[in-house]
C-alpha positions as CSV (number, residue, x, y, z in Angstrom):
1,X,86.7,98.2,102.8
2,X,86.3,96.6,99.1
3,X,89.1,98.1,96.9
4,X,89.7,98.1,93.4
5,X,93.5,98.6,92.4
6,X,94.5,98.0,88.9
7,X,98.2,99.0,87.0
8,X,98.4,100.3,83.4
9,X,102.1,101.7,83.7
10,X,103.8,99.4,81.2
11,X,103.0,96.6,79.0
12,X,101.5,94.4,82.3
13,X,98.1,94.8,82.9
14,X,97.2,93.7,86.9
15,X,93.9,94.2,88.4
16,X,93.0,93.6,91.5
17,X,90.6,92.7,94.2
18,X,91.0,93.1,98.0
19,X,89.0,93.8,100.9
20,X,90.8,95.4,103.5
21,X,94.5,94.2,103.4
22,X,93.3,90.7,101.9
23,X,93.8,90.5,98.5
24,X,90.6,88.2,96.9
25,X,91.3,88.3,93.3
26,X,94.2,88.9,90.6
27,X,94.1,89.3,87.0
28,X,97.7,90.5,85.3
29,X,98.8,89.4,81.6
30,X,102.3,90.1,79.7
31,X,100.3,90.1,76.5
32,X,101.1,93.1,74.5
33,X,97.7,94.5,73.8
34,X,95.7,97.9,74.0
35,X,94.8,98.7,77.6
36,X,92.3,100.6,76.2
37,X,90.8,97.5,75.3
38,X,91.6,95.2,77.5
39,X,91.3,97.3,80.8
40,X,87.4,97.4,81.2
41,X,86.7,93.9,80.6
42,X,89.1,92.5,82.8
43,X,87.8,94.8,85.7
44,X,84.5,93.8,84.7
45,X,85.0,89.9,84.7
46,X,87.4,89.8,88.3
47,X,84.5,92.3,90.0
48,X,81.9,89.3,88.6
49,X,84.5,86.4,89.8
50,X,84.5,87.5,93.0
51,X,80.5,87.9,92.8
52,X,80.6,91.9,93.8
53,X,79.5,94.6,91.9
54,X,80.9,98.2,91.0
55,X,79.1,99.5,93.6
56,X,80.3,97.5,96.6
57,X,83.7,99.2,95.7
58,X,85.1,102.0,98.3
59,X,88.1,102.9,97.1
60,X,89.6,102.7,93.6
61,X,93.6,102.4,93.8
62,X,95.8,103.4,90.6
63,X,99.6,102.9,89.3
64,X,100.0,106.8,88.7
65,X,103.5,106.6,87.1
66,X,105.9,107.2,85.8
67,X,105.6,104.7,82.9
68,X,104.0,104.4,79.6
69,X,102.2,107.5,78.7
70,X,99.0,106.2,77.1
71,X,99.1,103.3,79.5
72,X,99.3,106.2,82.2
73,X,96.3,108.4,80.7
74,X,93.9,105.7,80.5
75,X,94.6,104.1,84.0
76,X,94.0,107.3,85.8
77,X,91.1,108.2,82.7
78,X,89.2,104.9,84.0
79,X,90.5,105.2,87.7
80,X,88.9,109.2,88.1
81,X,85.5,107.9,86.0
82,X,85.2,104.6,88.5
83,X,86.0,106.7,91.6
84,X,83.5,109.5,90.1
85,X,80.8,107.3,89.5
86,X,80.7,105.5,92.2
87,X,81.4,107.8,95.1
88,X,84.7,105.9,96.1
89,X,87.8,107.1,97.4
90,X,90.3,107.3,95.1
91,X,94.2,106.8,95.5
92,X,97.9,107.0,93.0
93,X,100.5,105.2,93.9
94,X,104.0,105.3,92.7
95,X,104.4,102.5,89.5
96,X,108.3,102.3,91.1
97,X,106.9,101.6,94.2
98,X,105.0,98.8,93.3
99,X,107.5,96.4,92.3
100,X,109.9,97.8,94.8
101,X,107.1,96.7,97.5
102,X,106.6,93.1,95.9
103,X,110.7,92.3,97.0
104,X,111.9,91.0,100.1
105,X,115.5,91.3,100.1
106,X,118.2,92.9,102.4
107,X,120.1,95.3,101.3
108,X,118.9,98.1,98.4
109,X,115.7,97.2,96.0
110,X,115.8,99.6,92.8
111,X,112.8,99.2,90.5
112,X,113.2,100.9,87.2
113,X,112.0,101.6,83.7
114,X,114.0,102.1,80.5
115,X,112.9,105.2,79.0
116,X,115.6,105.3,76.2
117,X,118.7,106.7,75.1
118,X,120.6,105.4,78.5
119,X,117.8,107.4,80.7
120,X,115.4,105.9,83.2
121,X,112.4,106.2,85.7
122,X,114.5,105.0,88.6
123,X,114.0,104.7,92.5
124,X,115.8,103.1,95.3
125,X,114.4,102.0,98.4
126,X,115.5,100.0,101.3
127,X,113.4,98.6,104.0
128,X,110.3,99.8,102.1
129,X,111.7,103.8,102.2
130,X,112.9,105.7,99.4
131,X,116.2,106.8,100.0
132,X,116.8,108.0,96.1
133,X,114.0,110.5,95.0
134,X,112.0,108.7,91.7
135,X,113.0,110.7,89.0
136,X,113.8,110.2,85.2
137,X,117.6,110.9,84.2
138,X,120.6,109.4,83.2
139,X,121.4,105.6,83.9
140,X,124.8,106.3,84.7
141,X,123.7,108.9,87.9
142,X,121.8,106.2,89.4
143,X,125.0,104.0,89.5
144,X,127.3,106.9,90.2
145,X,124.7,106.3,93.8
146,X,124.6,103.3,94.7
147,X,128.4,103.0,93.5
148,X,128.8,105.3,96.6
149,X,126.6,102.5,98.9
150,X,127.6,99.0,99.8
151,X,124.6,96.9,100.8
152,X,123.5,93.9,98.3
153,X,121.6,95.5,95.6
154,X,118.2,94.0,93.7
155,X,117.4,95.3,90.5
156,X,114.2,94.7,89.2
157,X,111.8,95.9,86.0
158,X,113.6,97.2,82.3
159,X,117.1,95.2,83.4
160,X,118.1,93.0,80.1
161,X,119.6,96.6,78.1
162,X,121.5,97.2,81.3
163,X,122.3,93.6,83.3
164,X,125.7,93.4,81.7
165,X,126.9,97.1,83.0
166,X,125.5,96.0,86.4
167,X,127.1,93.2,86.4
168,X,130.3,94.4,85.8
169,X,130.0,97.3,88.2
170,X,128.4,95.4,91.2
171,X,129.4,92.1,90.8
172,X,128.4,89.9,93.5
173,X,126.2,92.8,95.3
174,X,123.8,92.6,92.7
175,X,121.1,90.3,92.1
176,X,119.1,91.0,88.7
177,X,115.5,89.8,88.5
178,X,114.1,89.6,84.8
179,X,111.1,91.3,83.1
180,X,108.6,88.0,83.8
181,X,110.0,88.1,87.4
182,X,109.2,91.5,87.9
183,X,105.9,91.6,86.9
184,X,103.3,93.1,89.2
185,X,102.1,90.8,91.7
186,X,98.9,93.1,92.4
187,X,99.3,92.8,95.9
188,X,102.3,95.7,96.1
189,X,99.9,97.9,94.8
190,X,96.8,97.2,97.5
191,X,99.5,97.5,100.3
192,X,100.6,100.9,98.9
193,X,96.8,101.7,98.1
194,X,95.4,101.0,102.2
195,X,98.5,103.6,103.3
196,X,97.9,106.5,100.9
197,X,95.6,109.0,101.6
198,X,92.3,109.7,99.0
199,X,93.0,112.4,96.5
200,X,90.7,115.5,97.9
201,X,89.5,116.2,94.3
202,X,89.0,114.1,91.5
203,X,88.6,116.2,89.2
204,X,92.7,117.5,89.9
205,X,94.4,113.8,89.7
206,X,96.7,113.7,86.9
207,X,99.4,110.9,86.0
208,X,102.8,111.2,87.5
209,X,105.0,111.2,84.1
210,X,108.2,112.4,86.2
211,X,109.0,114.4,82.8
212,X,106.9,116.4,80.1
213,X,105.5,114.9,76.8
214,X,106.9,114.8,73.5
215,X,103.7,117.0,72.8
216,X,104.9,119.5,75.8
217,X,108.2,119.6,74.6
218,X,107.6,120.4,70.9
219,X,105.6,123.5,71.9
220,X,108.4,124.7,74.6
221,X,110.5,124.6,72.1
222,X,108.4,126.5,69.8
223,X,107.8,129.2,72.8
224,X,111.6,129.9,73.8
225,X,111.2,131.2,77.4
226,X,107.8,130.9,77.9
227,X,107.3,127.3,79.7
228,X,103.8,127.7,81.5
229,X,101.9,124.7,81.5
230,X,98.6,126.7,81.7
231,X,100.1,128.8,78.2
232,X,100.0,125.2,76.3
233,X,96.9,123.8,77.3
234,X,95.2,126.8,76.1
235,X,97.0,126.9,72.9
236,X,96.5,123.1,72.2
């Protein structure tokens, strides 16, 4: 099986080549710059590097979220049109779960993504299983957790705005990887990619936010008690 897996979630952009659980080929960059852009090109020049073509791909894997939302939307945009196109299976994968997969640490691995005003897109996993559902809320509930646990703890992703509060409340448990050590290592996501199961229908894959968008919230709040999804996409 010749798979495809490429991550849009946050400001990284990996891509990936692997066939079966052997992982040919890599592309990631740091470089703050449009997916929109930069996405296509670098699938098109690691697919030529590794002297395959669109078609030889089977399955097409995807960070589904949560994350950024543009970089979300045009992942999964490019992921559904690649899998469409081609006839491949296509599979989402958790963006959490990625980095969480990359770490090989005893103890508690929580991957996790600033998403402003003390909230984040959190998850906690030990021994590669979730034991903390991924969710966006408040920073301090996710401590108020693993406040309640005493195994080492790695944090891993967003950490500089909160390293000193971890510090402070975990001391010695914790071990805090930057930003550049977190980055994807596109191998996390071709692991996570083989184990999933293809999405039935295309057509029906949608990004993984983990919360509604700005635009979703402005018309909820302009529709007091009537929060259908199917009421807003008609009216938009």
């Amino acid at each position: 099986m010749k798979i495809l897996a490429f991550d849009t979630s946050n400001q990284p952009l990996t891509v990936s080549l692997a066939e079966h659980n052997s992982v040919k080929n890599v592309f990631t960059t740091n470089v703050a710059r449009n997916h929109s852009i930069q996405l296509l090109p670098a699938i098109r020049d690691i697919v030529a590097a590794e002297n395959w073509t669109l078609q030889d791909i089977d399955r097409v894997v995807v960070a589904q979220g949560p994350g950024s939302f543009t970089g979300l939307r045009i992942g999964v945009t490019v992921a559904k049109v690649l899998a469409d196109t081609l006839g491949a299976e296509l599979c989402g994968v958790s963006s959490l779960a990625i980095l969480a997969e990359q770490v090989k640490a005893d103890g508690l691995v929580v991957p996790l993504f600033n998403a402003r005003n003390r909230n984040v897109f959190a998850g906690v996993y030990q021994n590669g299983v979730s034991i903390f559902t991924e969710s966006h809320q408040p920073i301090t509930n996710l401590f108020a957790f693993l406040e309640a646990k005493d195994e080492p703890i790695t944090f891993l992703g967003d950490t500089p705005e909160f390293s000193d509060e971890m510090q402070t409340l975990f001391g010695e448990r914790a071990k805090i990887l930057s930003p550049e050590e977190s980055l994807p290592d596109g191998v996390g996501i071709v692991t996570l990619g083989l184990q999933e199961t293809p999405t039935e229908n295309i057509q029906d894959f949608n990004p993984n936010y983990l919360r509604k968008t700005q635009a979703e919230l402005n018309w909820i709040a302009a529709h007091p008690g009537e929060d259908k999804p199917e009421n807003y996409v008609f009216e938009i």
